[in-house]
N, C-alpha and C positions, 0 to 999 in steps of 0.2 A: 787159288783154291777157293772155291763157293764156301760161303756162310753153312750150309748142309753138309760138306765134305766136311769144313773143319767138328764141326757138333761131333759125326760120327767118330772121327779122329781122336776128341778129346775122349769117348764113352768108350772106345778101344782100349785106349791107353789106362784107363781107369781101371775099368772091370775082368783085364785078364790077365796073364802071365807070358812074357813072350814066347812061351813053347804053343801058346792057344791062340795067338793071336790070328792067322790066319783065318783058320778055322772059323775064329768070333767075329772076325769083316764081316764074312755071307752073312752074321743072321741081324748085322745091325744095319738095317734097311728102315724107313720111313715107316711101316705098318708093325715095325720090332716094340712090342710091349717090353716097358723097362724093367717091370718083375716078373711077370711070366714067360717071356722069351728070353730076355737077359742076364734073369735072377739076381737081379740088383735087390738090396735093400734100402730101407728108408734111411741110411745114414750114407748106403752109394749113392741114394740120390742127394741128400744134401750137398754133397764133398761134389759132383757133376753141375751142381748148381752155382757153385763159388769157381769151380773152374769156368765156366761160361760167360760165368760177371766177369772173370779176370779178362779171359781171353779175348770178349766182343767190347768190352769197358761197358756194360749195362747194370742194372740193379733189377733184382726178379722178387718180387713178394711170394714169400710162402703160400699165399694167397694161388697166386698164379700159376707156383713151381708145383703143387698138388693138383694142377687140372689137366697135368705133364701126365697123357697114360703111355705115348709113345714118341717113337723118335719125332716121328713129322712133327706132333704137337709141339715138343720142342722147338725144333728146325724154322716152326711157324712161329712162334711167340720170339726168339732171337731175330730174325729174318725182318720183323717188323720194326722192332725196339733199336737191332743197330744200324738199319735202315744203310746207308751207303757205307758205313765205317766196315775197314777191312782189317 
């Protein structure tokens, strides 16, 4: 599984309920804005932040996790950070 699959995987599992979950696959694509498409709030994003630390073993400054408007951005700043680590 790609560094990209698993992101979207973790952001599934976070922000929906398994009756939605289908449904919420399609819209979490690379161009899915995390509050306007996803309707994440700034505390889903924190809790998406610590699951990513966990999952990729990376450390993500506030700094950095606020420049996050969309999946790819994400996808892209993990992608770099956990470089080969699977």
């Amino acid at each position: 599984m790609t560094i990209a699959d698993r992101v979207k995987k973790i952001i599934v599992e976070h922000l929906v309920t398994l009756d939605e979950v289908e449904t919420f696959k399609a819209k979490v694509t690379e161009q899915a804005s995390f509050i306007d498409d996803l309707g994440a709030d700034s505390l889903d994003l924190v809790e998406l932040v610590m699951h990513f630390e966990e999952e990729f073993g990376i450390e993500v400054s506030d700094l950095d996790a606020d420049n996050w408007l969309t999946v790819g951005d994400a996808t892209k700043y993990i992608e770099q950070r956990a470089g080969g680590r699977r």
